[in-house]
MOPAC internal coordinates of N, CA, C and O (Angstrom, degrees):
PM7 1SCF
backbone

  N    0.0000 0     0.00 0     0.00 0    0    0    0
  C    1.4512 1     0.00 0     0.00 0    1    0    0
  C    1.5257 1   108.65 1     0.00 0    2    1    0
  O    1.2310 1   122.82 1   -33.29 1    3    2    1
  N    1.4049 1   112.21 1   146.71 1    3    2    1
  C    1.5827 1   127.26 1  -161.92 1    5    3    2
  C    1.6408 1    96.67 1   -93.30 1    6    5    3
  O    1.2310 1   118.69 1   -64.09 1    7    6    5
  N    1.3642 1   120.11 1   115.91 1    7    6    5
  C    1.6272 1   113.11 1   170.32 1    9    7    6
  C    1.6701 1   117.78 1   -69.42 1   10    9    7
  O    1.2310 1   122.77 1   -29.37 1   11   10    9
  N    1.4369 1   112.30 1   150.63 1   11   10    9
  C    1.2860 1    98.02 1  -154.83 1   13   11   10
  C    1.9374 1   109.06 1   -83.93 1   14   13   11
  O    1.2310 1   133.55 1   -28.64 1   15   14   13
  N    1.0019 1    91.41 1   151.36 1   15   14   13
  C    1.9746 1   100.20 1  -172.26 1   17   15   14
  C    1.7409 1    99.92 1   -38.32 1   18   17   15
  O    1.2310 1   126.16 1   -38.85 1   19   18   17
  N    1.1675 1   105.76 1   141.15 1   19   18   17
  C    1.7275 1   127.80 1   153.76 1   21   19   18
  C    1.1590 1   108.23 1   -56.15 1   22   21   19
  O    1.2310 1   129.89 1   -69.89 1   23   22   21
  N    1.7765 1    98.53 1   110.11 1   23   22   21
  C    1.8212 1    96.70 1   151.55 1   25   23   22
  C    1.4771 1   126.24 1   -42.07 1   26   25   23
  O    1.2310 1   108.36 1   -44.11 1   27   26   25
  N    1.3746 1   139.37 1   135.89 1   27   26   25
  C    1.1161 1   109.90 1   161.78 1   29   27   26
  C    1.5024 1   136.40 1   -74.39 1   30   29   27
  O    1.2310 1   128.01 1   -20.19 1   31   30   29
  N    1.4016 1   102.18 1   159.81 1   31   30   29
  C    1.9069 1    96.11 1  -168.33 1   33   31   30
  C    1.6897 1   123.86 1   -87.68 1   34   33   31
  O    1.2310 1   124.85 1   -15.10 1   35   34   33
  N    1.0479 1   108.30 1   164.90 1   35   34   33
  C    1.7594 1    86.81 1   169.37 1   37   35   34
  C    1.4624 1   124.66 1   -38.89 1   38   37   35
  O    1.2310 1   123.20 1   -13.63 1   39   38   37
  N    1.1609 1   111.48 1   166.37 1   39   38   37
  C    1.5435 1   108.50 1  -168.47 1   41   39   38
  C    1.9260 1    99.40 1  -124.81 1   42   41   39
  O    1.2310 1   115.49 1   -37.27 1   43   42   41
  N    1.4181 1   126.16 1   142.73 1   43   42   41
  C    1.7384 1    91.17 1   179.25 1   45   43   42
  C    1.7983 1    82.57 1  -100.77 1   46   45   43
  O    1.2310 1   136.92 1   -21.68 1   47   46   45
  N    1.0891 1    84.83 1   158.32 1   47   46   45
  C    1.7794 1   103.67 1   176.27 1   49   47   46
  C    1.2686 1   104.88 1   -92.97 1   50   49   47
  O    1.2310 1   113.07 1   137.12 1   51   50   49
  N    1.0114 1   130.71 1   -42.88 1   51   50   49
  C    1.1187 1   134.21 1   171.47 1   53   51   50
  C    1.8160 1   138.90 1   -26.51 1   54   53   51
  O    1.2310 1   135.39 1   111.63 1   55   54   53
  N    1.7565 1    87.82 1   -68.37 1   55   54   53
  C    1.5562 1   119.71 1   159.21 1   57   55   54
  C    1.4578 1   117.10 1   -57.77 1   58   57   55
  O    1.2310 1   131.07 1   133.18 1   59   58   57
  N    1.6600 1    96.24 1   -46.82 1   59   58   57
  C    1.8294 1    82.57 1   174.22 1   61   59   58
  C    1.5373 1   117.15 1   -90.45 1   62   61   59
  O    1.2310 1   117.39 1  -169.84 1   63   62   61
  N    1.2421 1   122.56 1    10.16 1   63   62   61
  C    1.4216 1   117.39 1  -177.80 1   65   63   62
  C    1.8664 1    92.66 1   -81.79 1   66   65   63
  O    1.2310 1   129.19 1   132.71 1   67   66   65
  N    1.2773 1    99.89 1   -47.29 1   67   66   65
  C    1.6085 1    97.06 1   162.78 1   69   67   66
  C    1.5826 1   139.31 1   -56.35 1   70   69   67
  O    1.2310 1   131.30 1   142.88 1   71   70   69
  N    0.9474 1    95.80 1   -37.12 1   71   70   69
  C    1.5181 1   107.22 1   149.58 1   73   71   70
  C    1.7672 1   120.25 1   -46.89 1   74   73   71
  O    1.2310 1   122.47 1   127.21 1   75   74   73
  N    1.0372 1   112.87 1   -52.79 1   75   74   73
  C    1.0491 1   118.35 1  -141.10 1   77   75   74
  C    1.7154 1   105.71 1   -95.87 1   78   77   75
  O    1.2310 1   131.92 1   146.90 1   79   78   77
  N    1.1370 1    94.58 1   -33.10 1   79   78   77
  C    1.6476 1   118.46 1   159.79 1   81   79   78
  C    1.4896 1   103.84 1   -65.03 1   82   81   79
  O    1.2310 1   110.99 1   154.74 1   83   82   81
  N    1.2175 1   134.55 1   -25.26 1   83   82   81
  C    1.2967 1   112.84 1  -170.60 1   85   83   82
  C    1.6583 1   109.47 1   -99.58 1   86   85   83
  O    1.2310 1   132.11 1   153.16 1   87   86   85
  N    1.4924 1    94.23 1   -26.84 1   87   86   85
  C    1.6408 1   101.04 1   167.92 1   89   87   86
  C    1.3881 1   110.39 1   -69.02 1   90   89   87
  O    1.2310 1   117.71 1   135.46 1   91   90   89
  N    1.3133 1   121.96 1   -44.54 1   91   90   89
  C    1.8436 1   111.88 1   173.48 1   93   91   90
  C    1.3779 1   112.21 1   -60.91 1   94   93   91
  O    1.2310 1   115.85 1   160.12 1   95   94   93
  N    1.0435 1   125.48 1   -19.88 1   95   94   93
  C    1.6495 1   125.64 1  -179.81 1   97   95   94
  C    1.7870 1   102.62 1   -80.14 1   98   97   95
  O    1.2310 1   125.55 1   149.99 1   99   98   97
  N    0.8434 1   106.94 1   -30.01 1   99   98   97
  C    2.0515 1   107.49 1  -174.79 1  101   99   98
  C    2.0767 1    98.77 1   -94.86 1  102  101   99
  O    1.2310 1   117.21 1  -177.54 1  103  102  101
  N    1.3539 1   122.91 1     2.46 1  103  102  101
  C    1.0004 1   121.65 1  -156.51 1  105  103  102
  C    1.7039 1   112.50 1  -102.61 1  106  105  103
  O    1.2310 1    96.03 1   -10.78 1  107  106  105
  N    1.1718 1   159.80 1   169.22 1  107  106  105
  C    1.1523 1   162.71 1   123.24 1  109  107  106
  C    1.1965 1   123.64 1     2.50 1  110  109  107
  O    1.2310 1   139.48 1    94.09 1  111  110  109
  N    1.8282 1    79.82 1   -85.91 1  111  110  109
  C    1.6558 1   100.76 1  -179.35 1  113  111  110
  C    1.3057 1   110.98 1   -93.92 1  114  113  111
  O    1.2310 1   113.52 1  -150.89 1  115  114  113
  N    1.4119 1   129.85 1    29.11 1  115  114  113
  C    1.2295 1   128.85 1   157.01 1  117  115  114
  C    1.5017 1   108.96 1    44.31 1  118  117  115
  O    1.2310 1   126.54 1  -121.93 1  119  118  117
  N    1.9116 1   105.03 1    58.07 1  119  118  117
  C    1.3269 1   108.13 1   167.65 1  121  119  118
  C    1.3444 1    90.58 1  -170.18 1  122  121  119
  O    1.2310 1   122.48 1   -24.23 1  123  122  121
  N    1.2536 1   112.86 1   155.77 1  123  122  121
  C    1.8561 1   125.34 1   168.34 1  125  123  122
  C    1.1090 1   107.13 1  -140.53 1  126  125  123
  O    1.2310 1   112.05 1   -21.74 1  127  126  125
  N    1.7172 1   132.60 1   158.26 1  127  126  125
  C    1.1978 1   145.99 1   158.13 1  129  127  126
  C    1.7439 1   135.89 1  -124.46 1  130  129  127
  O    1.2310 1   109.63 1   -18.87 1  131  130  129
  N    0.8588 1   137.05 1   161.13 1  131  130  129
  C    1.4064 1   140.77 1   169.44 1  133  131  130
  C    1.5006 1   100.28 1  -138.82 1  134  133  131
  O    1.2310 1   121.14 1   -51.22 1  135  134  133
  N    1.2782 1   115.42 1   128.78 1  135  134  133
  C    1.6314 1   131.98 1   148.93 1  137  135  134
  C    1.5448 1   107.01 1   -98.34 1  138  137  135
  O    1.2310 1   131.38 1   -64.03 1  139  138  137
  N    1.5810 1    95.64 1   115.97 1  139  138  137
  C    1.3675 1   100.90 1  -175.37 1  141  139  138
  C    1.5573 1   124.89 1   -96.32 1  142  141  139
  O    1.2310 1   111.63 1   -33.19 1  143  142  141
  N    1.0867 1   133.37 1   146.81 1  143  142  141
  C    1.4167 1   152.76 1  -134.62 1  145  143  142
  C    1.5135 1    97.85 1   -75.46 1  146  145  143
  O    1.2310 1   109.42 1   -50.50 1  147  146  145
  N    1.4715 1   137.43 1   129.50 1  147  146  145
  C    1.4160 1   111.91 1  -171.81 1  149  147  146
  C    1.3309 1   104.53 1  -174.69 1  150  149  147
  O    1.2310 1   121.10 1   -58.57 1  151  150  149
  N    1.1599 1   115.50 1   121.43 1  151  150  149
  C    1.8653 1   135.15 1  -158.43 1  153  151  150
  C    1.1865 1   117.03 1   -76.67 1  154  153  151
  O    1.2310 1   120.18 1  -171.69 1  155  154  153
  N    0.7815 1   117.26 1     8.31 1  155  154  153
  C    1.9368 1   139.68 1   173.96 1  157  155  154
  C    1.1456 1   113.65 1  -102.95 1  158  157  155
  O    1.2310 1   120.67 1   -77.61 1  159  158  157
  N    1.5756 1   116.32 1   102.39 1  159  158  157
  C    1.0745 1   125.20 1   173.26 1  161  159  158
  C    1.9629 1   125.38 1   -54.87 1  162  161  159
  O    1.2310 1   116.22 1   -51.82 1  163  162  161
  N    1.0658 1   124.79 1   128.18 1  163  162  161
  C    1.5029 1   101.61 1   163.83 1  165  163  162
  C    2.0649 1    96.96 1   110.94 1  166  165  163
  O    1.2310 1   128.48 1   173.12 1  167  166  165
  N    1.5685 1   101.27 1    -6.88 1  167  166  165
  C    1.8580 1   109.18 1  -175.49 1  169  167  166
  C    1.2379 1    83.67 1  -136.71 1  170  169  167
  O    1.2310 1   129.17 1   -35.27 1  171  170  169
  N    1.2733 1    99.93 1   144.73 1  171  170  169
  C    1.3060 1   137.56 1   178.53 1  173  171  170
  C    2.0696 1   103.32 1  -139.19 1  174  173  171
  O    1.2310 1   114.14 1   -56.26 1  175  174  173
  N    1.3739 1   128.70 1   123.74 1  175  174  173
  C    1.1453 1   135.12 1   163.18 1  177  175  174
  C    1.4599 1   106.99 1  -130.72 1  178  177  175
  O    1.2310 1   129.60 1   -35.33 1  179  178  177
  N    1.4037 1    99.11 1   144.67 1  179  178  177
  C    1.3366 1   122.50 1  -178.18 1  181  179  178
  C    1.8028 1   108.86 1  -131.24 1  182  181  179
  O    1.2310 1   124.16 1   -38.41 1  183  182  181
  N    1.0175 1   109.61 1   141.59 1  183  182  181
  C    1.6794 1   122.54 1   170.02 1  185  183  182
  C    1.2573 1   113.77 1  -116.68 1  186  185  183
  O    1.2310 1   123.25 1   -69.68 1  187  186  185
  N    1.5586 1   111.38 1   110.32 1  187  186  185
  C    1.5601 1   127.42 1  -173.73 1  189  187  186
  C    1.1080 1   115.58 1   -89.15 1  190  189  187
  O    1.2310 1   103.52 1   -37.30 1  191  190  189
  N    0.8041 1   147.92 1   142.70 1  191  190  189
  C    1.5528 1   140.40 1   146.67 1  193  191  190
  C    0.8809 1   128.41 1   -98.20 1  194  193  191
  O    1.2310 1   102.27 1   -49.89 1  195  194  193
  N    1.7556 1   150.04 1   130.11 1  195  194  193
  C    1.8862 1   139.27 1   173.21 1  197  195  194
  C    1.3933 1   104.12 1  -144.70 1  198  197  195
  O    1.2310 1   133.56 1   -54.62 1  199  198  197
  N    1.8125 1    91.39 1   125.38 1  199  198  197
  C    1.3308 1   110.06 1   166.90 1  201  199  198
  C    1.6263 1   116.33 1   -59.44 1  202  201  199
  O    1.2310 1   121.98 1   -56.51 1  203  202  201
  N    1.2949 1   113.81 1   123.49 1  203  202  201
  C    1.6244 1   122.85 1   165.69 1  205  203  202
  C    1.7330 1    87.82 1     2.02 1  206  205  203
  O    1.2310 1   132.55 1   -42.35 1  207  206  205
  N    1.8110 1    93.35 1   137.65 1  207  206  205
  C    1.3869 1    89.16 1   154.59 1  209  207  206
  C    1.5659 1   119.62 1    98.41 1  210  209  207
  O    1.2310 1   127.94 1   146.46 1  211  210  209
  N    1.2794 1   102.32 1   -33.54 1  211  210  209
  C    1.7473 1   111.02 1  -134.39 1  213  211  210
  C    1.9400 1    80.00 1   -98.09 1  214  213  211
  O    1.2310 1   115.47 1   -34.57 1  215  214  213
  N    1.4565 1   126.20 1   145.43 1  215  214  213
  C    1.4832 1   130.13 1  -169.21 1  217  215  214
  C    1.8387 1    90.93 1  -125.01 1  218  217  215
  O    1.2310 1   114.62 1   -49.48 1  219  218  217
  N    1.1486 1   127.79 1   130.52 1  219  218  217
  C    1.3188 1   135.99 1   130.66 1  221  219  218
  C    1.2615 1   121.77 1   -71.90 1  222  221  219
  O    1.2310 1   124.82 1   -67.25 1  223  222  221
  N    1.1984 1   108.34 1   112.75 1  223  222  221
  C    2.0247 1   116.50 1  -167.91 1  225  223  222
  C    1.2360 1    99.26 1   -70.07 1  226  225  223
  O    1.2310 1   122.81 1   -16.89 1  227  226  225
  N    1.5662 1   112.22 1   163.11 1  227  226  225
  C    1.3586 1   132.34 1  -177.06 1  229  227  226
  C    1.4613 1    93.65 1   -65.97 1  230  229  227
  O    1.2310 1   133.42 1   -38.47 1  231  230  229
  N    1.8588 1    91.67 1   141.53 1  231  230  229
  C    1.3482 1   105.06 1   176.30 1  233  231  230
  C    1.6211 1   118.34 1  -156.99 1  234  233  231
  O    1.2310 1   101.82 1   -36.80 1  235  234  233
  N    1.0219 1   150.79 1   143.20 1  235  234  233
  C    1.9154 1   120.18 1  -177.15 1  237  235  234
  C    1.7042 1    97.75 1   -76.88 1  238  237  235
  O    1.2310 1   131.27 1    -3.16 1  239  238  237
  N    1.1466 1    95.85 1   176.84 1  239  238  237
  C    1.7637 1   138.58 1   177.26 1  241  239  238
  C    1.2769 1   101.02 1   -95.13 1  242  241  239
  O    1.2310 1   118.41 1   -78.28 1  243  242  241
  N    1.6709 1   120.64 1   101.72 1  243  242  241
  C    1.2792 1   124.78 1   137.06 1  245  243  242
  C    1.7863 1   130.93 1    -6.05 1  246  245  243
  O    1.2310 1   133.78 1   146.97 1  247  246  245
  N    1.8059 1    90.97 1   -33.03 1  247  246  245
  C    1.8732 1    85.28 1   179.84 1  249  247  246
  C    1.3003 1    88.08 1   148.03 1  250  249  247
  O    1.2310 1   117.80 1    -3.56 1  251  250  249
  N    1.4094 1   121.79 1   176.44 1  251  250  249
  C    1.3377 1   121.70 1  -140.22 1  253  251  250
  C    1.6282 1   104.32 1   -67.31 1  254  253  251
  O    1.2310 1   119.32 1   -35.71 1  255  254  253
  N    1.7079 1   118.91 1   144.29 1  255  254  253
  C    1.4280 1   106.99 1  -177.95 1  257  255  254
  C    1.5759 1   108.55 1  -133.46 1  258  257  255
  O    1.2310 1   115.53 1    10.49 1  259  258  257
  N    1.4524 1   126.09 1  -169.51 1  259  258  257
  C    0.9722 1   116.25 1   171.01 1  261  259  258
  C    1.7619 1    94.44 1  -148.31 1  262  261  259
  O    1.2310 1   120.62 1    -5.10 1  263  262  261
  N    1.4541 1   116.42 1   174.90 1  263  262  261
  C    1.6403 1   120.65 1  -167.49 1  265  263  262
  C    1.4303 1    95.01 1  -122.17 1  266  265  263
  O    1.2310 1    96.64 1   -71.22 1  267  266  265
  N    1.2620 1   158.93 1   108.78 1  267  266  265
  C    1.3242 1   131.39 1   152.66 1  269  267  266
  C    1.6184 1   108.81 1  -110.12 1  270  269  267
  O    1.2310 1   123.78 1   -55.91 1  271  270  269
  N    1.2977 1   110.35 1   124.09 1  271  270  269
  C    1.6218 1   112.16 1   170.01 1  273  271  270
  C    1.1049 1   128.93 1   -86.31 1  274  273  271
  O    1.2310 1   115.85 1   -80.00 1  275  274  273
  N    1.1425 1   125.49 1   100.00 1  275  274  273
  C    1.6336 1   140.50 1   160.76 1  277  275  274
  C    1.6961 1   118.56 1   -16.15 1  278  277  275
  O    1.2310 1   131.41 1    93.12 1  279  278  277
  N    1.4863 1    95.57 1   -86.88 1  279  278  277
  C    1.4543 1   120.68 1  -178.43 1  281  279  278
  C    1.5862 1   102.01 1   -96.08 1  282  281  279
  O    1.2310 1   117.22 1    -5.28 1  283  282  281
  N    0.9251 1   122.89 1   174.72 1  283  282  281
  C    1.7116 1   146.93 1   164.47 1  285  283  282
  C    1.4402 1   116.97 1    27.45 1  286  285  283
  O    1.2310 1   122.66 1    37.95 1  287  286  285
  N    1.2151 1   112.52 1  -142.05 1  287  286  285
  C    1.9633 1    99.88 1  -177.84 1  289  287  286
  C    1.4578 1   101.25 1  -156.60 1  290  289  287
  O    1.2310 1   134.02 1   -52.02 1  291  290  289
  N    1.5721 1    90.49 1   127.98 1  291  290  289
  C    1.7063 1    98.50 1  -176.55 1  293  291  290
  C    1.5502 1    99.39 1  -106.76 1  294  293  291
  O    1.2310 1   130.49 1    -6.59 1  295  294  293
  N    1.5357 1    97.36 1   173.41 1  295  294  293
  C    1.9750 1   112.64 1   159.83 1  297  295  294
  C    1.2272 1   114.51 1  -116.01 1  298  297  295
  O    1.2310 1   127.36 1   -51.27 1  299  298  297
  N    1.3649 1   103.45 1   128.73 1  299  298  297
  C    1.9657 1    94.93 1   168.97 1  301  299  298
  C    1.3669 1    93.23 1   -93.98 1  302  301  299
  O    1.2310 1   132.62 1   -23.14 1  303  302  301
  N    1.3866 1    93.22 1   156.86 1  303  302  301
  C    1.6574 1    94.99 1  -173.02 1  305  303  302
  C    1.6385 1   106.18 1  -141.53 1  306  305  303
  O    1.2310 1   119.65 1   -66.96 1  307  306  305
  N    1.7109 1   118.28 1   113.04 1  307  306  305
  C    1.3974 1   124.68 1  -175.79 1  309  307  306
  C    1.4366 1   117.82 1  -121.29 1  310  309  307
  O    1.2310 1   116.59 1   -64.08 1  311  310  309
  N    1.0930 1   124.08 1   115.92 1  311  310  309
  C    1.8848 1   114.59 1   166.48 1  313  311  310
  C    1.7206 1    74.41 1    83.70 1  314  313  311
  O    1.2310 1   131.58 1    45.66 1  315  314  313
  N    1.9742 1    95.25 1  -134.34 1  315  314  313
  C    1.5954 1    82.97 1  -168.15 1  317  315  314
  C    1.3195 1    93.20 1  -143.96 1  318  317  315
  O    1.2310 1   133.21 1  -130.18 1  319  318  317
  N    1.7077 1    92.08 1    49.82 1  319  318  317
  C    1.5546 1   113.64 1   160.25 1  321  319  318
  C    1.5840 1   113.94 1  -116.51 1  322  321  319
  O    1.2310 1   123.62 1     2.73 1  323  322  321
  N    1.4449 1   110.67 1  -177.27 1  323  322  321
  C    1.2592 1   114.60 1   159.97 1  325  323  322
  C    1.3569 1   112.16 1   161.37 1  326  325  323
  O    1.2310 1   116.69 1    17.94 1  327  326  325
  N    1.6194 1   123.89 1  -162.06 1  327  326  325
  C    1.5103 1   126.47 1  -148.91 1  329  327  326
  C    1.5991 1    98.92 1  -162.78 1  330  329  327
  O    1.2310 1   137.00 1   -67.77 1  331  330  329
  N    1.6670 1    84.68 1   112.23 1  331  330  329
  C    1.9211 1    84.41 1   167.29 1  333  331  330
  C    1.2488 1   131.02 1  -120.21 1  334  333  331
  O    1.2310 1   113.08 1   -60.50 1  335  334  333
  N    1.2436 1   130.68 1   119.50 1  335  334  333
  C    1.4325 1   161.82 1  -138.45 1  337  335  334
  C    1.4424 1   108.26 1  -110.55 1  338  337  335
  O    1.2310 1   127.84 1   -55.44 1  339  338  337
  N    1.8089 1   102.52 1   124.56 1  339  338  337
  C    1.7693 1   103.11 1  -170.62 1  341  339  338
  C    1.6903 1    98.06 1  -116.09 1  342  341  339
  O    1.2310 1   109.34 1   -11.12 1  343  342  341
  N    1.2793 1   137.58 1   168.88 1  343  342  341
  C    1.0277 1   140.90 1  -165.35 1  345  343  342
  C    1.6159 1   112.35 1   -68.92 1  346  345  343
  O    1.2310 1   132.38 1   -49.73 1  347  346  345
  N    1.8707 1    93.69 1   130.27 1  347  346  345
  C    1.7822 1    88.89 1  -168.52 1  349  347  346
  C    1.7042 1   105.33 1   103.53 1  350  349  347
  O    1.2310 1   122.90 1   155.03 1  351  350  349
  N    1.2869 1   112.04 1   -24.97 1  351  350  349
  C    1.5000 1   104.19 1   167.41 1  353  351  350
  C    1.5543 1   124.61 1  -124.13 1  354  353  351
  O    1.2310 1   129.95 1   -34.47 1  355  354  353
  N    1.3066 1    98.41 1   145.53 1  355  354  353
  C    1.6937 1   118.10 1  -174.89 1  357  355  354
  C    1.0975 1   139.31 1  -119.74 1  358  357  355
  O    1.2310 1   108.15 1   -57.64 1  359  358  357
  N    1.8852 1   139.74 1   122.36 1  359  358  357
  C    0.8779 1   137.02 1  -168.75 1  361  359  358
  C    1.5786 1   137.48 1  -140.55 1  362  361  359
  O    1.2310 1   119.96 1   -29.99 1  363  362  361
  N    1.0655 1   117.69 1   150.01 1  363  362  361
  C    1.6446 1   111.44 1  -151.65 1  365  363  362
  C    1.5532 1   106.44 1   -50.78 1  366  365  363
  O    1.2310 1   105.82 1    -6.39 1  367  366  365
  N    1.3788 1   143.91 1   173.61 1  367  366  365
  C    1.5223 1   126.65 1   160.77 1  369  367  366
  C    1.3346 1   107.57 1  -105.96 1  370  369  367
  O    1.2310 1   114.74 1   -39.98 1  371  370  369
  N    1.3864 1   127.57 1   140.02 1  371  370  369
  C    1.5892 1   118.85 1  -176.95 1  373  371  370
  C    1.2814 1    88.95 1   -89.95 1  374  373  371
  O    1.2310 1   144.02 1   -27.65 1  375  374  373
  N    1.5050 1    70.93 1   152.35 1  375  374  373
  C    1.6235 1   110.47 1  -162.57 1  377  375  374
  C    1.6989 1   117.64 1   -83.76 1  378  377  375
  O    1.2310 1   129.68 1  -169.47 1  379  378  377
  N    1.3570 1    98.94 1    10.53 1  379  378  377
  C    1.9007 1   131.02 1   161.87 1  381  379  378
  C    1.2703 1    94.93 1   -70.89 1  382  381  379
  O    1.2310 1   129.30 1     3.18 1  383  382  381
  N    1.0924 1    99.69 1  -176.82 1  383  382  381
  C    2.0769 1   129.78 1   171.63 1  385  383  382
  C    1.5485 1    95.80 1   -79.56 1  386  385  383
  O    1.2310 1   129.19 1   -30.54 1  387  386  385
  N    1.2800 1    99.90 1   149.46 1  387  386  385
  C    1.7475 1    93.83 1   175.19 1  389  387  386
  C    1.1465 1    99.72 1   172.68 1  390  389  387
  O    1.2310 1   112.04 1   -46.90 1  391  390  389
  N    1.2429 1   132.62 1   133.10 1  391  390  389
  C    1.5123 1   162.03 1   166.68 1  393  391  390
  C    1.8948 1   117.49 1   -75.34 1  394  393  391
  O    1.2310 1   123.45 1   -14.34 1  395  394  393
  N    1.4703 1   110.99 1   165.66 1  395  394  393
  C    1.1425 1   100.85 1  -174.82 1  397  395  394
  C    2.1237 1    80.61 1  -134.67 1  398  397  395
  O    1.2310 1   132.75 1   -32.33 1  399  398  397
  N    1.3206 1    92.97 1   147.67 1  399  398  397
  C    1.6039 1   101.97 1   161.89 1  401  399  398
  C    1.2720 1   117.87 1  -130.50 1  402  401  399
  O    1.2310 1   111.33 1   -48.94 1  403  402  401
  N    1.4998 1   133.93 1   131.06 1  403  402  401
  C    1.4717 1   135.25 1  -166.59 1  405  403  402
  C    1.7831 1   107.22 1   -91.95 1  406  405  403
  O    1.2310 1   120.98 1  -101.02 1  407  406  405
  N    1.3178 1   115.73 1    78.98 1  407  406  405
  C    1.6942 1   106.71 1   178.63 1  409  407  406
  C    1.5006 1   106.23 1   -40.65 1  410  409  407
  O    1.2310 1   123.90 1   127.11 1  411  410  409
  N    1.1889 1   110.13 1   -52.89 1  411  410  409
  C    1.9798 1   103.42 1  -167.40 1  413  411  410
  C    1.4705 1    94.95 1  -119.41 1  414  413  411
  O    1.2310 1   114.47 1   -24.21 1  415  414  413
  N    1.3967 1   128.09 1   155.79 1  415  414  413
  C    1.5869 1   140.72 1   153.78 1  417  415  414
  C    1.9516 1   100.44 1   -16.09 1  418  417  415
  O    1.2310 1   122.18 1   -78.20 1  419  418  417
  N    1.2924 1   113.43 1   101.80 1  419  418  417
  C    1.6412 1   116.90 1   172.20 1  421  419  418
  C    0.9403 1   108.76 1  -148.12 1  422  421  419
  O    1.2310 1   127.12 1   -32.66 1  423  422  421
  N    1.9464 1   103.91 1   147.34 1  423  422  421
  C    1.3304 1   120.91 1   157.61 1  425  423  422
  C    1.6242 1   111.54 1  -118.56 1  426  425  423
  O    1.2310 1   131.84 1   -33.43 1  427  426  425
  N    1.5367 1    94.74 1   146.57 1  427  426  425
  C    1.5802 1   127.76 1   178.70 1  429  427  426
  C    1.5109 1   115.58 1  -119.44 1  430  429  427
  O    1.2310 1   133.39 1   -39.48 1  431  430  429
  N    1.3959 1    91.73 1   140.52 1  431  430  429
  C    1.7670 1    99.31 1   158.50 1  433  431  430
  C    1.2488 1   120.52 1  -116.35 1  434  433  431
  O    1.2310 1   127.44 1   -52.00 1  435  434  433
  N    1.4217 1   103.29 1   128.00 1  435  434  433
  C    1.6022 1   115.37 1  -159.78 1  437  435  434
  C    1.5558 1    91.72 1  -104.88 1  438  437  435
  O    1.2310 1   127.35 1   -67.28 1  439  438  437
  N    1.0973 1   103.47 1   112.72 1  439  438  437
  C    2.2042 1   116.06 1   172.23 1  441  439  438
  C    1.5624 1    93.10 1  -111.03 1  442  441  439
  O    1.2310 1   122.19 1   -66.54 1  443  442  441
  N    1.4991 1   113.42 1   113.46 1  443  442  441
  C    1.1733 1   140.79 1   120.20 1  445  443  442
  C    1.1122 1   153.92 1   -78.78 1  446  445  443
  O    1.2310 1   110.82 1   -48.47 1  447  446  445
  N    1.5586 1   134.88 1   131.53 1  447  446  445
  C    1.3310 1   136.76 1  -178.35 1  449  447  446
  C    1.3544 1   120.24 1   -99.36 1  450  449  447
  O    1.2310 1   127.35 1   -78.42 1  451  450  449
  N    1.5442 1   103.46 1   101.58 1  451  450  449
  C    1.5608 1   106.05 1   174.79 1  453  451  450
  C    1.2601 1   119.37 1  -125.59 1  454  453  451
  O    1.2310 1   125.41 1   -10.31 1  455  454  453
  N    1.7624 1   107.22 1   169.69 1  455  454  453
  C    1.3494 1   122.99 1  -162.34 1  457  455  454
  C    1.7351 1   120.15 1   -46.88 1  458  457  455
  O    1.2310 1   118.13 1   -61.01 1  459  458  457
  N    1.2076 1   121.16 1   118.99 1  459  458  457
  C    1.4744 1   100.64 1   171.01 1  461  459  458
  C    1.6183 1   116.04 1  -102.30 1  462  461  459
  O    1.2310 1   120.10 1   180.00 1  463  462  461

């Protein structure tokens, strides 16, 4: 008989924001990610990382999302508006096309709500 799967445990954000920064620094496109493991159906989170500089092109939202930045300060960027976010603050993503740009070396956690 198969024992049943491990909840997963806390995660530190912290450690992997460091992580994750160090993998975007050895990387191309001067960005890395983790989607982290999570027992809640219907959420999906991911931890981004972007070197200074570095733009995620316009793209839509899977379904309703939110931005929160960890480290440094990004721009979301929609139409030929947008909203820039310093570490410790969070904001819904419009539900337009919209890009992200990293002013300084940052990581974010991107919480989305998708279909189950």
């Amino acid at each position: 008989m198969t024992p049943p799967a491990a909840e997963p445990g806390p995660v530190d954000l912290t450690a992997l924001a460091i992580e994750l920064l160090d993998r975007a620094a050895a990387a191309y496109a001067r960005r890395a990610a983790h989607t982290l493991a999570h027992p809640v159906d219907g959420l999906r989170q991911t931890v981004i990382a972007l070197l200074a500089g570095v733009d995620l092109g316009e793209h839509e939202s899977p379904g309703a999302a939110s931005l929160q930045v960890l480290r440094g300060r990004v721009r979301i960027v929609a139409g030929n508006g947008g909203v820039a976010l310093g570490a410790g603050e969070i904001a819904p993503l419009p539900m337009q096309r919209h890009g992200l740009h990293a002013d300084e070396d940052s990581v974010v956690l991107l919480s989305v709500a998708v279909e189950v």
